[in-house]
N, C-alpha and C positions, 0 to 999 in steps of 0.2 A: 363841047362835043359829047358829054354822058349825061343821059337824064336821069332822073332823078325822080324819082317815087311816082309823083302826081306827071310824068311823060313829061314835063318841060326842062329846056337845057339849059347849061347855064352859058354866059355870052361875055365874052372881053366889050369891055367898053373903055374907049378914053374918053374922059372930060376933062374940061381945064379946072382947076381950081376952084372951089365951091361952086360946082355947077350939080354938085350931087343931089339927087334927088331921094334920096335914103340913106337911112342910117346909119349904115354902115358897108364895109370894102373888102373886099379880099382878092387876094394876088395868089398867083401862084408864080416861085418865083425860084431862083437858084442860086443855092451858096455854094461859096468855093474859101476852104478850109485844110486845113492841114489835111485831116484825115479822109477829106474828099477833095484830092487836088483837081479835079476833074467835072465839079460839082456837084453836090445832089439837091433835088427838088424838093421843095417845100414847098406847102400852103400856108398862107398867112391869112387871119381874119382880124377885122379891128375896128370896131367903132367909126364912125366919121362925126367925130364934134362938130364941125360947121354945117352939120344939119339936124337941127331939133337936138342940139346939145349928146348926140348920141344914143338917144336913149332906144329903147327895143320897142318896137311894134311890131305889125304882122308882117309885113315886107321885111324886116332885119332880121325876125326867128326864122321867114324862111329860105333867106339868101346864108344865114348860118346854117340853116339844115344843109340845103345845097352842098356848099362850099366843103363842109364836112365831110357831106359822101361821097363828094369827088377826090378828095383825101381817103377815102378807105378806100373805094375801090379801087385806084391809080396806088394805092401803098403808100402811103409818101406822109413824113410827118404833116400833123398839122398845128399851128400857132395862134393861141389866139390872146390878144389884146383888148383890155377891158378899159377902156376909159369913157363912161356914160355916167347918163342921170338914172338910170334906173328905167324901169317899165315904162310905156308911153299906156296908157289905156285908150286905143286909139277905137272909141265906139260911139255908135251913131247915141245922141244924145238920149232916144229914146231908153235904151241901152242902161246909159250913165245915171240917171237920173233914176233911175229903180234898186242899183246898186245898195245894198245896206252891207253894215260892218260887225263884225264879230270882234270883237274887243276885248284883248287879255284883262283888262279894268276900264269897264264902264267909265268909270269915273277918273280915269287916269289915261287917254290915249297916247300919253307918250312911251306909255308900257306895250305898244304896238298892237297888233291885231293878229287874228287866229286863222283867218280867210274871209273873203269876200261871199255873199250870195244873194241870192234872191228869194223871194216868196214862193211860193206855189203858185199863187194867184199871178203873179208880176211873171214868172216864167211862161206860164200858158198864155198871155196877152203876148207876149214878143213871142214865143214858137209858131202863132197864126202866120207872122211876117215874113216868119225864118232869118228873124235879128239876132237868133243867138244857137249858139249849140252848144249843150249843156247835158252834162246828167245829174240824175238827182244821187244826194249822197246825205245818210242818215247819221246824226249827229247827237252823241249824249248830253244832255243838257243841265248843266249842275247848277240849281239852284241857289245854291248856298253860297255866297264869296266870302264868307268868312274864310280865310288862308291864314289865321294868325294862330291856328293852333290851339287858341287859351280853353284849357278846361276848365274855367271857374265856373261853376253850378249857385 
């Protein structure tokens, strides 16, 4: 019954068991505890593993935006439960496939990466489609990987 930034509301639905169709769930729901014998209201957010392993895409960041702000505005704690795989990069392939990586060590990516980005060239060919919305962001570029320190001359 409260909307929510972009005017749409959020809606109770029951399904039965892995009928879910995204990645994640939230209740709002009520305990009753010592200190609230009477109960207070909670919101609860949480993953749904039995769809696409839990992971976040853009329907799960913005049913958590949601879920969240009907937690602040209504007052009411909010809960949330993390059991996912991590990010989904849920993009149209043209999207995915221009993607390049910033990598803490080239030559090592299990030492993870720095961010993701795109070209210049590769942004302006997806911003004709309106496949992406991005800004551009300026980045110091250190030539040198030497990290070992050694001053031997």
């Amino acid at each position: 019954d409260t909307n929510d930034v972009i005017g749409l509301p959020l809606k109770e639905i029951k399904r039965d068991p892995g009928l879910n169709n995204i990645g994640m769930v939230a209740w709002k729901m009520t305990l009753y505890t010592p200190e609230y014998p009477k109960g207070r209201e909670i919101v609860v957010i949480a993953n749904d593993i039995t769809f696409q392993i839990g992971s976040f895409g853009p329907l799960e960041d913005l049913l958590f935006m949601r879920a969240s702000q009907f937690a602040r505005i209504h007052k009411l704690p909010r809960i949330y439960i993390a059991a996912n795989s991590g990010a989904r990069i849920g993009l149209a392939q043209e999207v995915k496939q221009l993607f390049k990586v910033a990598w803490n060590d080239e030559n090592d990516p299990t030492k993870g990466f720095k961010y993701l980005y795109l070209t210049e060239n590769d942004y302006n060919k997806l911003k004709i489609n309106n496949s992406i919305i991005a800004e551009a962001i300026e980045v110091e570029i250190n030539n040198n990987n030497n990290n070992n320190n050694n001053n031997n001359n």
